[in-house]
C-alpha positions in Angstrom: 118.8 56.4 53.4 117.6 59.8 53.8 115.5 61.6 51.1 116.6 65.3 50.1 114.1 67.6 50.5 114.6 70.6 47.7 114.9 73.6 49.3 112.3 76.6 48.5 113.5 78.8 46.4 113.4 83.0 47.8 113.9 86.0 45.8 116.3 88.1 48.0 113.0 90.4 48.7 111.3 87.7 50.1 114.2 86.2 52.3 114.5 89.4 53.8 110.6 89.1 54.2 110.7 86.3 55.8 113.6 87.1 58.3 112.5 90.4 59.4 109.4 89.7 60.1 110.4 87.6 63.3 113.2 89.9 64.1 112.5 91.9 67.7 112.6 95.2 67.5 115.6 97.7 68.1 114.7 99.0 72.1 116.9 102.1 72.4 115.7 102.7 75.9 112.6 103.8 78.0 111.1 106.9 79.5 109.8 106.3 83.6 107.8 108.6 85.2 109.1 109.1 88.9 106.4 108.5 91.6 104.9 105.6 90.0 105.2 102.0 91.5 105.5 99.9 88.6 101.8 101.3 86.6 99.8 104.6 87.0 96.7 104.1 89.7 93.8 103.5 87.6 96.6 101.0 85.3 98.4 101.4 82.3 96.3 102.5 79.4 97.4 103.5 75.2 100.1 106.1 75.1 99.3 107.2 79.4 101.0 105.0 81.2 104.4 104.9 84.1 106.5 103.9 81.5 107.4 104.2 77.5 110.2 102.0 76.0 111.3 104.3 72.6 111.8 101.1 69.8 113.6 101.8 66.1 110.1 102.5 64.0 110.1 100.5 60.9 110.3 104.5 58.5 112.3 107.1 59.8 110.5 110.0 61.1 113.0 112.3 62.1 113.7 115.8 61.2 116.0 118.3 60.9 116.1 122.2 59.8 116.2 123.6 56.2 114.9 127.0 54.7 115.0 129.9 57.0 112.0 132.2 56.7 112.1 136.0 57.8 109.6 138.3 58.5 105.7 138.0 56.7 106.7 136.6 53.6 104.1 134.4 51.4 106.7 131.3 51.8 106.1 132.1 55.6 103.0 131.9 55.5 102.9 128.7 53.1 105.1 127.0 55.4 102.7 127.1 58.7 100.0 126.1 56.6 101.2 123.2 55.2 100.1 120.6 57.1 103.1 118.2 55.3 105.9 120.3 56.3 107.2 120.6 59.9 108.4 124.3 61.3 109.2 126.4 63.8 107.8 129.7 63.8 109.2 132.8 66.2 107.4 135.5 66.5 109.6 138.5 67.1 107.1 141.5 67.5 103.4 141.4 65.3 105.8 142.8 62.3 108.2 139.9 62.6 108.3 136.3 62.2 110.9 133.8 61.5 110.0 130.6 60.4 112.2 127.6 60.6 111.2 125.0 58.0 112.2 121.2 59.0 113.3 118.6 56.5 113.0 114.8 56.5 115.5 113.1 58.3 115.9 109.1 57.4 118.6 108.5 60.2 116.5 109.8 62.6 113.4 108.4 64.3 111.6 111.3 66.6 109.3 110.7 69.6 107.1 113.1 71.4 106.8 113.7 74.8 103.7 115.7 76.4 100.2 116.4 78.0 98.3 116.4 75.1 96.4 113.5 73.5 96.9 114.6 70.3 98.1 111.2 67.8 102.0 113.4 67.5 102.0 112.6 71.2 103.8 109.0 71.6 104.0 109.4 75.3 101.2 111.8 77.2 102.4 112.2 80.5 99.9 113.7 83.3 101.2 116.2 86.3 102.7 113.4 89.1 101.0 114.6 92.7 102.9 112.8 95.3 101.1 109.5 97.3 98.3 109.6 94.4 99.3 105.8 93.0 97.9 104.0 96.8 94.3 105.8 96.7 92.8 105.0 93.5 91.0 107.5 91.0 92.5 111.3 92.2 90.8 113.9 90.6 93.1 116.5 89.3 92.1 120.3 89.8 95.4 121.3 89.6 96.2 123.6 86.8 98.6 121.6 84.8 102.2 123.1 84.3 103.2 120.1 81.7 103.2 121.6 78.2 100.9 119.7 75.5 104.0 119.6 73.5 106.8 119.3 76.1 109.8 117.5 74.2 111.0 115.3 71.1 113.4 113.1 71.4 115.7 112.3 68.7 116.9 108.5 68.2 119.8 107.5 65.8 118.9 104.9 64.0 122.1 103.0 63.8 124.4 101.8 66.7 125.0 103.7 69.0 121.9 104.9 69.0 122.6 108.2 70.4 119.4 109.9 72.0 119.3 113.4 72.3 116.5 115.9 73.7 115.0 119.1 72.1 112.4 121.2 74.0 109.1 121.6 72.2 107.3 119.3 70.6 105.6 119.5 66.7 101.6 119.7 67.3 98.9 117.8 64.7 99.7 120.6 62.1 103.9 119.8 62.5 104.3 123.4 63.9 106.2 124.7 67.0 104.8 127.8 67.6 107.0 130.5 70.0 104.9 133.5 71.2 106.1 136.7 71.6 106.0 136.2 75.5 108.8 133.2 75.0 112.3 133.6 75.4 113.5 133.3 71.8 117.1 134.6 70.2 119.0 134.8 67.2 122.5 132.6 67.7 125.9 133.8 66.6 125.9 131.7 62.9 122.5 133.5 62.3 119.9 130.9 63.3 116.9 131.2 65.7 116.5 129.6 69.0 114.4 129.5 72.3 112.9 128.1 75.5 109.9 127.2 76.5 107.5 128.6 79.0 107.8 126.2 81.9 111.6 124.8 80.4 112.6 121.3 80.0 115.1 120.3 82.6 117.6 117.8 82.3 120.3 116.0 84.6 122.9 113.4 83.7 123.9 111.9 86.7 127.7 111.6 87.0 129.5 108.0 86.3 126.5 106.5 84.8 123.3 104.8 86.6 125.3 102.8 88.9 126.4 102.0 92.2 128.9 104.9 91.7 126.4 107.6 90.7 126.1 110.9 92.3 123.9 113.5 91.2 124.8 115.8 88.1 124.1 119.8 87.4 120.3 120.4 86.3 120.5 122.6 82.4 117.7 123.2 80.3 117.9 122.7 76.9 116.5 124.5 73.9 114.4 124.3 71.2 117.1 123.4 68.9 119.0 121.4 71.7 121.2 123.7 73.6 122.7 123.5 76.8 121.5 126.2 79.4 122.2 127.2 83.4 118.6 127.5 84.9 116.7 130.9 84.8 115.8 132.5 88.1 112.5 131.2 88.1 111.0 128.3 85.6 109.4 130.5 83.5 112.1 133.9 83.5 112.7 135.5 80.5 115.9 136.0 80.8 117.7 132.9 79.3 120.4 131.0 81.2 124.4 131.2 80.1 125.2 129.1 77.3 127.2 125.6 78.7 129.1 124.9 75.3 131.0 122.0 76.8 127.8 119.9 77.8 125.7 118.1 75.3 122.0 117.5 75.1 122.7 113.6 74.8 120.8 112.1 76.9 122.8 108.3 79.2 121.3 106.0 81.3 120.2 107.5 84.3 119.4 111.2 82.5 116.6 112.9 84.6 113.9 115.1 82.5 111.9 117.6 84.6 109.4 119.0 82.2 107.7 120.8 85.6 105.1 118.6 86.4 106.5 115.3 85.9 110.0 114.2 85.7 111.2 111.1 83.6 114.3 109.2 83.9 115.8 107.6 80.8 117.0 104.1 80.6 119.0 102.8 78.0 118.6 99.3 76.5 122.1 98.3 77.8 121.8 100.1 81.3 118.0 98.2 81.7 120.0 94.9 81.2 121.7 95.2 84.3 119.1 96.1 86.1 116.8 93.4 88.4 114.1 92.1 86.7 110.8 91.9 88.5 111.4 88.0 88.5 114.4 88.9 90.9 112.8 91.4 93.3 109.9 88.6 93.4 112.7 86.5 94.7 113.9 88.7 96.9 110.6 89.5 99.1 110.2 85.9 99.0 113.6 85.6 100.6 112.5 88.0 103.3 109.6 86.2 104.2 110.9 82.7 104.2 113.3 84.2 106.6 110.0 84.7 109.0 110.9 88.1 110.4 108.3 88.5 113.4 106.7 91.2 115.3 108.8 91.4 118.4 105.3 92.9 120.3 102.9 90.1 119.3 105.1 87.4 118.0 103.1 87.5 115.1 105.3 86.3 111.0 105.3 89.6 108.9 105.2 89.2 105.3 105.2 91.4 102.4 102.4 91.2 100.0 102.7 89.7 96.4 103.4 92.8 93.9 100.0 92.8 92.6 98.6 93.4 96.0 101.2 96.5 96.6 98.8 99.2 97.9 96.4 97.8 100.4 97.9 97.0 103.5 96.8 93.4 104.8 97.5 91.9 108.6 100.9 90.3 108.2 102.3 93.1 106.6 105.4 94.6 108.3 105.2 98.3 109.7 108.4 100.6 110.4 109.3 103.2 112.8 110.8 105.5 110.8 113.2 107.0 114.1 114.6 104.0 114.6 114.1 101.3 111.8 112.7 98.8 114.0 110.3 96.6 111.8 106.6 95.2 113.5 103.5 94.2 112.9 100.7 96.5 113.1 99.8 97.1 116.6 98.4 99.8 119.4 100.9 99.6 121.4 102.3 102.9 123.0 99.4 104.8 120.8 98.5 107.8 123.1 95.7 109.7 121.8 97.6 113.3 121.2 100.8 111.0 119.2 97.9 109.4 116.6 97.0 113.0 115.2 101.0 113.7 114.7 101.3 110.2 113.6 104.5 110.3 116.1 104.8 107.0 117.8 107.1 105.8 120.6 109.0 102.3 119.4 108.8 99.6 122.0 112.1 97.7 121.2 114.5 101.6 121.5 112.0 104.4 122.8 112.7 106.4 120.1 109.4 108.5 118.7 108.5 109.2 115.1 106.8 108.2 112.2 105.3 104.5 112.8 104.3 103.3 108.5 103.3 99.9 107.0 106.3 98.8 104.4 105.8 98.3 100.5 108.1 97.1 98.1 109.9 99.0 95.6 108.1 97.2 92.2 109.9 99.5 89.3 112.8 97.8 88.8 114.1 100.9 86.5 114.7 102.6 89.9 116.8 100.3 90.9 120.9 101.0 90.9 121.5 97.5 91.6 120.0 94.4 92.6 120.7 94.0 96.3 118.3 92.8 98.6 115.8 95.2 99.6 117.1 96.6 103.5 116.4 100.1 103.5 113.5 102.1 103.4 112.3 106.0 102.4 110.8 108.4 104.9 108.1 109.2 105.3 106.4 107.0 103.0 108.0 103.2 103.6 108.6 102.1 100.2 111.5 99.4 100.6 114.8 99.1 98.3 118.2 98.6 98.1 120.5 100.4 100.3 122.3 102.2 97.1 119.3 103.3 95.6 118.0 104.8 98.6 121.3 106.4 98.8 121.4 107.6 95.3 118.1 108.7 95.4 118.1 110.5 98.7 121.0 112.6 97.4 119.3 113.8 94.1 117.3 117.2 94.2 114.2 116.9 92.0 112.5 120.3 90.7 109.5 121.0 92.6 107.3 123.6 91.7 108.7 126.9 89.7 111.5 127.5 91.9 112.6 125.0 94.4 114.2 121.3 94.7 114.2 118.5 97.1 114.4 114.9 97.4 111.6 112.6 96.6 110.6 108.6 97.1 111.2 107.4 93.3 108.2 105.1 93.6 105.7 107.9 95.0 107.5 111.3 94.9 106.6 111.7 98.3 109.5 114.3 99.1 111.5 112.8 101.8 112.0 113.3 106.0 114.6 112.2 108.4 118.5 113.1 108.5 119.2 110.7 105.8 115.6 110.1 103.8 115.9 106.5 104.4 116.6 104.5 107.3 118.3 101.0 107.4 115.5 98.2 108.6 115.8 96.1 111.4 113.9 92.8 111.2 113.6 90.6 114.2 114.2 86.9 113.5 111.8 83.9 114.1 112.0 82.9 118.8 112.0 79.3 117.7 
């Protein structure tokens, strides 16, 4: 016979309580810096690290535009001061200053993107120098090109959960300030908008993040979320023509340049279908119990574990990037005047090039499916599917203030060769 037990007895307030404290939170997607291998050199610390997942906050802190301000009026003034009030002030001419005041917005959770450390800041991302994330601690005297206040990106807060990007960012004191030397307009319906200096680029890549995907048409987007062509240069300032029939929504697969650093965005739903790194572990340990060999020395090759992803060790598998033909590390054919070109003549086809040790492709985000790793970048080695080297290889990445090319995902190395990438070409086991 089986005693009841009385059930405890909730207030509505408490069941709720008690149900949402377990719940996970909502993941609308994550932010990945490009040329990072899975963490940032010196390892993923606070708000600086390779890449941000964007979760439902448990108070909305969106905003969205009120009260327009012209010229030095006291309420102006009031509203930069107040340090509870967010706005956007542009400053015309020293006589003229239009000042946007920004409202609370409870279906709207905002998150800022940017260089500076400062607590608005949910994301600080640093300037990405190509190769840095396999030689430890590189000291940065480059003069920085990534805004303190880059970008906000707005989250709807129920399903769909539509992201969309504005340039700028709101500092400690919840103000967006545009100098005179910005390029700032009035739009048709009266209101004020603008670019920043260096521009925030973005790219949706064309049907979706996928096996399909081709590359899309770089805009930049305003302050207040406009679509743009590019200037001339990154920091022209002349503005681009208006693209009314593209939005500032950001899908799975978006690129953001913000001239420094670029970011892909990953929805929830798109990262579900990508590999996890439980599955790419699996797959280099499906290479190696394969036993591909050396075909000079005769020696196994093996990748090493994902932790050890930067230090070359003496089974690890070198490439010649000419040819594709995988071996061990060895001297062979090494004349003296092809070491300083790092040109070096394969044994197995004669074909000279590039002779690089092999590392695996750890950010899974990079990934466009989860094939087994075949191919690998030039001129820096890093191993992946043969679609994402593909997609990759075809996709022009800002560089600098002017031009675009091509870059390794996992260390922005910009890429070499006819294709970028070359197919690899292990030799099996003699016995």
């Amino acid at each position: 016979m089986s005693i009841h037990q009385p059930s405890p007895m909730y207030s509505p307030e408490q069941e709720n309580i008690c149900t949402t404290s377990i719940k996970v939170p909502v993941k609308y997607g994550e932010l990945i810096v490009l040329g990072y291998n899975g963490s940032l050199p010196n390892g993923d610390r606070g708000r600086r690290k390779s890449r941000f997942a964007l979760c439902k906050r448990p108070k909305a802190n969106g905003v969205k535009p009120s009260t327009v301000h012209v010229a030095c009026s006291p309420q102006a003034a009031k509203a930069i001061s107040n340090k509870d009030q967010h706005s956007i002030s542009y400053t015309l001419s020293r006589a003229q200053t239009v000042v946007v005041e920004y409202t609370h917005d409870s279906n709207v959770d905002m998150f800022q993107v940017g260089r500076s450390t400062e607590s608005p800041i949910d994301f600080v991302v640093t300037d990405t120098v190509a190769g840095t994330q396999s030689n430890g601690d590189t000291t940065q005297t480059v003069q920085s090109t990534i805004s303190r206040f880059a970008c906000r990106i707005m989250c709807q807060r129920a399903p769909p959960y539509t992201a969309r990007i504005y340039a700028a960012g709101f500092d400690s004191s919840k103000n967006i300030f545009l100098g005179e030397k910005a390029a700032k307009w009035k739009t048709s319906d009266g209101q004020m908008d603008g670019l920043t200096t260096n521009g925030v680029l973005v790219m949706h890549p064309r049907h979706g993040f996928s096996q399909d995907s081709r590359p899309g048409v770089w805009r930049e987007i305003s302050v207040c979320g406009n679509v743009f062509t590019l200037r001339e240069t990154r920091s022209a300032q002349q503005r681009g023509k208006m693209v009314e029939a593209e939005s500032q929504e950001l899908v799975d697969g978006s690129l953001i340049d913000l001239c420094g650093a670029t970011l892909l965005w990953r929805t929830a739903e798109g990262l579900s279908r990508t590999p996890t790194l439980k599955q790419l572990e699996a797959l280099r340990q499906e290479i190696n119990a394969a036993r591909p060999q050396c075909p000079v020395g005769f020696n196994t090759l093996a990748f090493p574990s994902m932790r050890r992803k930067d230090t070359p060790d003496e089974k690890q598998p070198w490439v010649y990037l000419r040819c594709g033909h995988v071996h061990g590390y060895h001297d062979w054919g090494n004349r003296h005047e092809e070491r300083d070109g790092r040109q070096r003549e394969c044994p197995m086809c004669r074909a000279k090039g590039p002779y690089v040790p092999l590392w695996l492709g750890c950010e899974a985000g990079f990934y466009v499916d989860a094939a087994p790793p075949t191919h690998a970048f030039g001129p820096c080695g890093h191993v992946c599917s043969e679609k994402t080297a593909a997609f990759w290889s075809q996709i022009p990445l800002p560089h600098g203030t002017h031009t675009f090319h091509a870059a390794c995902p996992f260390c922005a190395h910009q890429l070499s060769g006819e294709r970028g990438f070359v197919r690899l070409i292990f030799q099996g086991p003699l016995d």
